[in-house]
C-alpha positions as CSV (number, residue, x, y, z in Angstrom):
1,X,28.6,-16.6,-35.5
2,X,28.8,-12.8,-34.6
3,X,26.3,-11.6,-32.4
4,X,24.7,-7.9,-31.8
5,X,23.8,-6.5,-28.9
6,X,20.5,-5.4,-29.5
7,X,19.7,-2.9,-26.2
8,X,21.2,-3.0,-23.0
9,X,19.4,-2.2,-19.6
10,X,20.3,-1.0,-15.5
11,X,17.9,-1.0,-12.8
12,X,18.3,2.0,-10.3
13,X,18.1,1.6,-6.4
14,X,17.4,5.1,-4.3
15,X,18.4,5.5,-0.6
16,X,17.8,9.0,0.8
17,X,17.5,8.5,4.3
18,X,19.3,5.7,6.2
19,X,18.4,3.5,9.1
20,X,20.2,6.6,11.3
21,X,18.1,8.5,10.3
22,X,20.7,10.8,8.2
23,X,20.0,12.5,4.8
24,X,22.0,12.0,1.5
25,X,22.4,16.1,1.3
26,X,22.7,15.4,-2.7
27,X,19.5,13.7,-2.8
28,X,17.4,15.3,0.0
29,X,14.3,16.7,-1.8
30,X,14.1,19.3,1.4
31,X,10.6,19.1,2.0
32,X,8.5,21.6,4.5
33,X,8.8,21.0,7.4
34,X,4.7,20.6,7.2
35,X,4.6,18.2,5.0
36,X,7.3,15.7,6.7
37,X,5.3,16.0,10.4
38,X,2.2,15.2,8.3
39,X,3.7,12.2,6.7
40,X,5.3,11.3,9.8
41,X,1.7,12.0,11.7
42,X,-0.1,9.3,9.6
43,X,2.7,6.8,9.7
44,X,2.6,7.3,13.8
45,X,-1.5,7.2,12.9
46,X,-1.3,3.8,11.0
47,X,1.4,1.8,13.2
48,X,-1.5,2.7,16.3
49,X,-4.2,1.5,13.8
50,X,-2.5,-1.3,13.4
51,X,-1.8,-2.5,16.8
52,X,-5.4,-1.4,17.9
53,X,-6.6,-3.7,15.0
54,X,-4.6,-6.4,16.0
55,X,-5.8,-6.1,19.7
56,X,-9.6,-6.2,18.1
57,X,-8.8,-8.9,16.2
58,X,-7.6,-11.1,19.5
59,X,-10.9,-9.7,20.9
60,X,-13.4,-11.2,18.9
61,X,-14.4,-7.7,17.5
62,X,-13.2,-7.6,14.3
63,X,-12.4,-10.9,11.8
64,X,-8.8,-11.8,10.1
65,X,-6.5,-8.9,9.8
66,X,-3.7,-8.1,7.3
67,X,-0.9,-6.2,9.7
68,X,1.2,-3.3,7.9
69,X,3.6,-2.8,10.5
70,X,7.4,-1.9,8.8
71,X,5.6,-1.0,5.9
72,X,3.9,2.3,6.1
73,X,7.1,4.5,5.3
74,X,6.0,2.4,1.4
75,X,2.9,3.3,1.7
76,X,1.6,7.1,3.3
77,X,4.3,8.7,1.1
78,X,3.1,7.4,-2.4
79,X,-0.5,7.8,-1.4
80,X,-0.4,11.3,0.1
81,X,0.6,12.7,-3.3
82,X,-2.7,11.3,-4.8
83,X,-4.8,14.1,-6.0
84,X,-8.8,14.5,-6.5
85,X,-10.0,11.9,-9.4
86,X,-6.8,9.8,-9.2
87,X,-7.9,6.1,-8.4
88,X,-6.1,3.8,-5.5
89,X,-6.3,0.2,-5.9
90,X,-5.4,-1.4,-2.7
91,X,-4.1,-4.8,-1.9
92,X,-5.4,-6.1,1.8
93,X,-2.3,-5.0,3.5
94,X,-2.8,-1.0,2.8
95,X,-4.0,0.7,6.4
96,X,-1.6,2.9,6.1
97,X,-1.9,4.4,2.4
98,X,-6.1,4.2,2.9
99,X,-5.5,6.8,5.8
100,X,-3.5,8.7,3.7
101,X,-5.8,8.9,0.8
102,X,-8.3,10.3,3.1
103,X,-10.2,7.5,4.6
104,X,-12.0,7.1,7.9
105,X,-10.3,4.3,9.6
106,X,-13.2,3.3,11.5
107,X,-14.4,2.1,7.6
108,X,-11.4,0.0,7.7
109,X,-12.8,-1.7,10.8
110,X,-16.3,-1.8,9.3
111,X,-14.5,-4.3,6.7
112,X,-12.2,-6.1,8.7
113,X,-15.4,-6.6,11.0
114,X,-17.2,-8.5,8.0
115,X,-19.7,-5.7,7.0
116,X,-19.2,-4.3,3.5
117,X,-20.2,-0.9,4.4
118,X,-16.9,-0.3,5.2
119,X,-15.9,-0.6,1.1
120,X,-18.0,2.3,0.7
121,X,-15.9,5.6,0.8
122,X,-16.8,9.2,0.4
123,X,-18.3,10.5,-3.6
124,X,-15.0,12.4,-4.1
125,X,-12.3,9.0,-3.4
126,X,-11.7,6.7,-6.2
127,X,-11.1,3.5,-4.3
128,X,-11.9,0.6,-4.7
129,X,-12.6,-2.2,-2.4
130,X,-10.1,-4.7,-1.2
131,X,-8.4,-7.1,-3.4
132,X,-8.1,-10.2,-1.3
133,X,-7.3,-12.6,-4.3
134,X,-3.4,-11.9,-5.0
135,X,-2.5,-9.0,-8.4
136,X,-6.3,-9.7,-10.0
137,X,-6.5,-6.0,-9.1
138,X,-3.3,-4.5,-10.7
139,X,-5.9,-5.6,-14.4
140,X,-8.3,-2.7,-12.7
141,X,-5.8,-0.4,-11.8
142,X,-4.7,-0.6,-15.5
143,X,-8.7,-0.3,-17.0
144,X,-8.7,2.4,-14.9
145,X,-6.3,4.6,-16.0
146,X,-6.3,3.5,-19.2
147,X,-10.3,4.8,-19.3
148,X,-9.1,7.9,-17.9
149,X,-6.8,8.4,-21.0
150,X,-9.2,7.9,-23.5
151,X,-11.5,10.5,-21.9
152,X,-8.2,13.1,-22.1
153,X,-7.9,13.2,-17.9
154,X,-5.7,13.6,-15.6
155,X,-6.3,11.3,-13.5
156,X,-3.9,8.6,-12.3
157,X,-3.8,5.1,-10.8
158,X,-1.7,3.7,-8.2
159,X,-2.0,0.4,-7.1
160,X,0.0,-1.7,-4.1
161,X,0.6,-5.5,-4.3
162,X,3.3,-7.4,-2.7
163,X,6.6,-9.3,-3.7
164,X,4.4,-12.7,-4.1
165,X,1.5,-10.9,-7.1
166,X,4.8,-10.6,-9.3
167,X,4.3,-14.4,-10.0
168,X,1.0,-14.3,-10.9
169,X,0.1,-13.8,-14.6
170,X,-2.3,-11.0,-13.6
171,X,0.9,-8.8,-12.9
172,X,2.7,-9.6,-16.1
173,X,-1.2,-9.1,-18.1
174,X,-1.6,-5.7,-16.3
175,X,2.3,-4.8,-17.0
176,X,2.4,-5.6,-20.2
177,X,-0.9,-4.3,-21.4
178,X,0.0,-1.0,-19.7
179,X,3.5,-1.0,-21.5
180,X,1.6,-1.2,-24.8
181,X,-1.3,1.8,-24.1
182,X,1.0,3.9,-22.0
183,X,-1.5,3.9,-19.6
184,X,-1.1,6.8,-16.6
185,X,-0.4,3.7,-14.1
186,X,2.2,3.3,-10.6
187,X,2.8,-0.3,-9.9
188,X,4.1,-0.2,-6.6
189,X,5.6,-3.4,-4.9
190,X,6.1,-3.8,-1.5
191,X,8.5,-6.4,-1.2
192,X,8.6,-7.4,2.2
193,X,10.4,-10.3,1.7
194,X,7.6,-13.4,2.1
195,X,4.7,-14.0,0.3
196,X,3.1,-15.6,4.1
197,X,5.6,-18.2,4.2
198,X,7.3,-18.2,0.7
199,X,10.9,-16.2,1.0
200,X,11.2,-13.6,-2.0
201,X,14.2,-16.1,-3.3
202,X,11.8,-18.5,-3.9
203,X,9.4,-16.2,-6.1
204,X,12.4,-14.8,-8.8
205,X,15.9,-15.9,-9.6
206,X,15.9,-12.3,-11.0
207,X,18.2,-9.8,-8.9
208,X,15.4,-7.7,-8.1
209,X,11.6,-6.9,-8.5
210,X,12.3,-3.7,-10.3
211,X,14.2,-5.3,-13.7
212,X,10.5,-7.1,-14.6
213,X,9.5,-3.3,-16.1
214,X,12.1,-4.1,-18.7
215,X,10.4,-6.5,-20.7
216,X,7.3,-4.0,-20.8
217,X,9.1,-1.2,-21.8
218,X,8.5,0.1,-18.5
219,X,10.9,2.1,-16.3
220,X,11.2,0.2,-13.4
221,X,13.5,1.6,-10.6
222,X,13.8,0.0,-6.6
223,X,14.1,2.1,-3.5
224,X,14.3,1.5,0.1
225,X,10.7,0.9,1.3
226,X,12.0,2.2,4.8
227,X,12.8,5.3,3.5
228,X,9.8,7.9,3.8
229,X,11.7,10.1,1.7
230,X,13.4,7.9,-1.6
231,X,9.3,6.6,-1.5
232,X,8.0,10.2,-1.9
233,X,11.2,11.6,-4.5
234,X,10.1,7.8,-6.7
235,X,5.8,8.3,-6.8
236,X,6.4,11.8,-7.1
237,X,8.7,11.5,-10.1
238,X,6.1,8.9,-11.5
239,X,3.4,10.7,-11.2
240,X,4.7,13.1,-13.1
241,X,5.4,10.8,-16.1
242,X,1.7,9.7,-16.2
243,X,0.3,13.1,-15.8
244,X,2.4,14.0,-18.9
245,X,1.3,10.8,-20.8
246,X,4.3,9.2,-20.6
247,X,3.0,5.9,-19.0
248,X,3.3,3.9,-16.7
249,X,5.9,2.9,-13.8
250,X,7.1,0.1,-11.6
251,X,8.5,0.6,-8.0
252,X,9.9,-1.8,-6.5
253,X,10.2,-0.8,-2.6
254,X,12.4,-3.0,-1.0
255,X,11.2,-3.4,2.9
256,X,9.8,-5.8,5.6
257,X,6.5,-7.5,6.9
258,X,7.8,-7.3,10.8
259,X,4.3,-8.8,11.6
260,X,2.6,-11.9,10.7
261,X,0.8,-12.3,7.1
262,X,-2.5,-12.2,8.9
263,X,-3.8,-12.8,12.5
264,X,-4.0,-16.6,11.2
265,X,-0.9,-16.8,10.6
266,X,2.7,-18.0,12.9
267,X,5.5,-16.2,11.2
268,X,7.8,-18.1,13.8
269,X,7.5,-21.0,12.0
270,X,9.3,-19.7,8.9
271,X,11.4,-17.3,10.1
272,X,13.8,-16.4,12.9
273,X,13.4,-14.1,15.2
274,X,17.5,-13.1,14.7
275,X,16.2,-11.9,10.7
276,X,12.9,-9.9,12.2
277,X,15.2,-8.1,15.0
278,X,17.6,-6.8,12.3
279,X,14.5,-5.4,10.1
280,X,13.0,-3.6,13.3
281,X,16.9,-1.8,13.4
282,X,15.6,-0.5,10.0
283,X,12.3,0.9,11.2
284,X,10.6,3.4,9.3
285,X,8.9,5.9,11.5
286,X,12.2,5.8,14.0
287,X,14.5,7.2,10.9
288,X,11.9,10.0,11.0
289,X,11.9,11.0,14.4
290,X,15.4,11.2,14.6
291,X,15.4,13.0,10.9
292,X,13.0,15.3,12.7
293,X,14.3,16.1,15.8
294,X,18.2,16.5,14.5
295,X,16.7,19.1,12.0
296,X,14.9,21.2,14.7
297,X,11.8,19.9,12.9
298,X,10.1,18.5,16.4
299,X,10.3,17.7,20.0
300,X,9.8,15.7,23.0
301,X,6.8,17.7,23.8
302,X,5.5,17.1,20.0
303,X,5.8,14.0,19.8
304,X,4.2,13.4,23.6
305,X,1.0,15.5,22.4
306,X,1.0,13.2,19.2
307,X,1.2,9.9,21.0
308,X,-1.4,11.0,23.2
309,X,-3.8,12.9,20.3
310,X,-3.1,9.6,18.2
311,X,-4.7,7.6,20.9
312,X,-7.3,9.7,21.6
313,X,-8.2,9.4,18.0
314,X,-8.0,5.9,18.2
315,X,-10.6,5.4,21.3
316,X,-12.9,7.5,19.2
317,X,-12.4,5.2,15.7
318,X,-12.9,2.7,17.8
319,X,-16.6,4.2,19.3
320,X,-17.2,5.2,15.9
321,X,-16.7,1.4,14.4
322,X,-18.3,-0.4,16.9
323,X,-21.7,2.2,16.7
324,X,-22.3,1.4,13.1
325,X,-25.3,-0.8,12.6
326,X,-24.5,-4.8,12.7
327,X,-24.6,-5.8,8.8
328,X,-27.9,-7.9,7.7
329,X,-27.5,-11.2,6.1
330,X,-28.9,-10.0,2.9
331,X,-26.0,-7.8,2.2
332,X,-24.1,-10.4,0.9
333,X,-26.1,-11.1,-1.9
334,X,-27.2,-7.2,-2.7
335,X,-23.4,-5.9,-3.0
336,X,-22.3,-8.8,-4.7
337,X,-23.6,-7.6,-8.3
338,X,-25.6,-4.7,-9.7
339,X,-27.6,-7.3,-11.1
340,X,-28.0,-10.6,-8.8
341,X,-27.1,-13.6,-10.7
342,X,-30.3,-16.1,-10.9
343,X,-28.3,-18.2,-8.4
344,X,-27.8,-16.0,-5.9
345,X,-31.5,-14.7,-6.0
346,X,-32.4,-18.5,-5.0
347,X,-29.7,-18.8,-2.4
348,X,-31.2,-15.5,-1.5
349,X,-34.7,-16.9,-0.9
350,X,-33.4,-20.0,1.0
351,X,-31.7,-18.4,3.8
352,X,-34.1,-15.5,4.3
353,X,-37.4,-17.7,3.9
């Protein structure tokens, strides 16, 4: 029996600067100079967070933490470009793009620490708390922006989730209801290549992340998560789609958890430290120095008085966390809801009685 072809579809892959830390002069978006020493400033910023964390962590001074080392080129980039009223909607690996939407860190330790102060966030920042259960906030992300439609704004929403949320049916609900509405939303997936100890070949048999748009009418495109500058050219370029009401987007950046899933968690166990030295040849914020420095964009003496600002900065986040008051066991119950379930008012009354 004849058959017809009813559509046909290719998934794009963008690589601007490589692991040498040389430009694709047909692609370069030539950027000021400003603007690539702030990126690279909050990507230097984060990976210090994110040791300091760590070291808290082992300390006893802050609980179970979600490392984003390797990842931040994915995530400062795409969040940077964020504008007032746009809405972030963060998974629990996202240091990096919190500090580049504006955040104080030292609210991220508040959290980590077990207080829920730390979700609060200045009146101007749309973002919303931590999503520790796996793509249940990519729906959100979607109500989100699809609200903002309605009411004839601007306003975008970008959300981050990793290679594992594509196999939950949240992901396809959010995808395929933001397909529909042409809602003003970025789906961006940082595929670091294990969901904790699940390899990304185990997740898809599909050839990448970035095809899935297809079967939501979305444009879907994948780019290397490494790359600080394919990151920016891809949200910028999406961005710019939602803002002109022409939906949403799916990027697919392709990169590498070089830490463990949390500080409960032995990556050893499941993979070899042969695979992790190869990703740390790719490293993000090293292709950036050495973009920097070959363009005449900075210096040994720049980047000394950044190391040594950056951990300055850090002592002081670090003051700042530990000063805030201890959190009270009612606040468990009086954040959980606007309105405390009659459960919860009893539970309530049992521990604090």
């Amino acid at each position: 029996m004849p058959r017809k072809t009813l559509a046909t579809f290719r998934v794009s892959s963008l690589s601007i600067l490589d692991a040498a830390g040389k430009v694709d002069p047909n692609l370069d978006p030539k950027l000021p100079a400003k603007t690539l020493q702030q990126m690279y400033s909050l990507m230097v910023l984060a990976r210090v967070f994110d040791d300091k964390a760590i070291a808290l962590q082992r300390q006893g001074r802050i609980g179970t933490y979600a490392p984003v080392k390797g990842q931040e080129a994915c995530q400062v980039p795409s969040a940077l470009q964020l504008t007032k009223g746009d809405w972030l909607f963060p998974a629990f690996r996202e240091a990096a793009a919190t500090i580049a939407f504006g955040i104080p860190p030292e609210r991220l330790l508040q959290y980590w620490g077990g207080d829920e102060q730390g979700s609060k966030c200045a009146a101007d920042k749309n973002l919303f708390p931590v999503s520790i259960p796996v793509g249940s906030h990519m729906l959100h992300a979607v109500g989100a922006s699809w609200a903002a439609k309605l009411r004839k704004e601007k306003a975008i929403a970008l959300t981050y989730f990793g290679d594992g949320a594509t196999s939950e049916g949240d992901f396809h609900e959010a995808m395929n209801f933001a397909g529909v509405f042409k809602t003003p939303t970025i789906f961006l997936c940082q595929n670091n290549q294990w969901a904790i100890s699940v390899p990304r070949e185990r997740q898809t048999a599909a050839a990448s992340l970035a095809q899935k748009a297809i079967a939501y009418g979305i444009p879907g495109m994948q780019v290397d998560g490494n790359d600080m500058l394919a990151v920016y050219v891809a949200t910028k370029e999406a961005i710019a789609r939602a803002r002109a009401g022409e939906g949403p987007t799916l990027i697919e950046c392709f990169t590498y958890r070089i830490g463990d899933h949390t500080t409960s968690d032995d990556a050893t166990r499941y993979r070899t430290n042969k695979e992790v030295a190869s990703w740390k040849k790719k490293d993000p914020i090293d292709r950036v120095r050495t973009y920097l420095s070959a363009n005449n964009m900075w210096d040994e003496n720049q980047e000394k008085q950044l190391q040594l600002n950056t951990a300055a900065q850090l002592d002081k986040i670090v003051q700042a966390y530990e000063t805030f008051p201890k959190p009270k066991i009612n606040d468990m119950f009086d954040y959980l809801y606007a309105q405390p379930t009659q459960e919860l008012v009893q539970q309530k009354q049992e521990l604090t009685s």
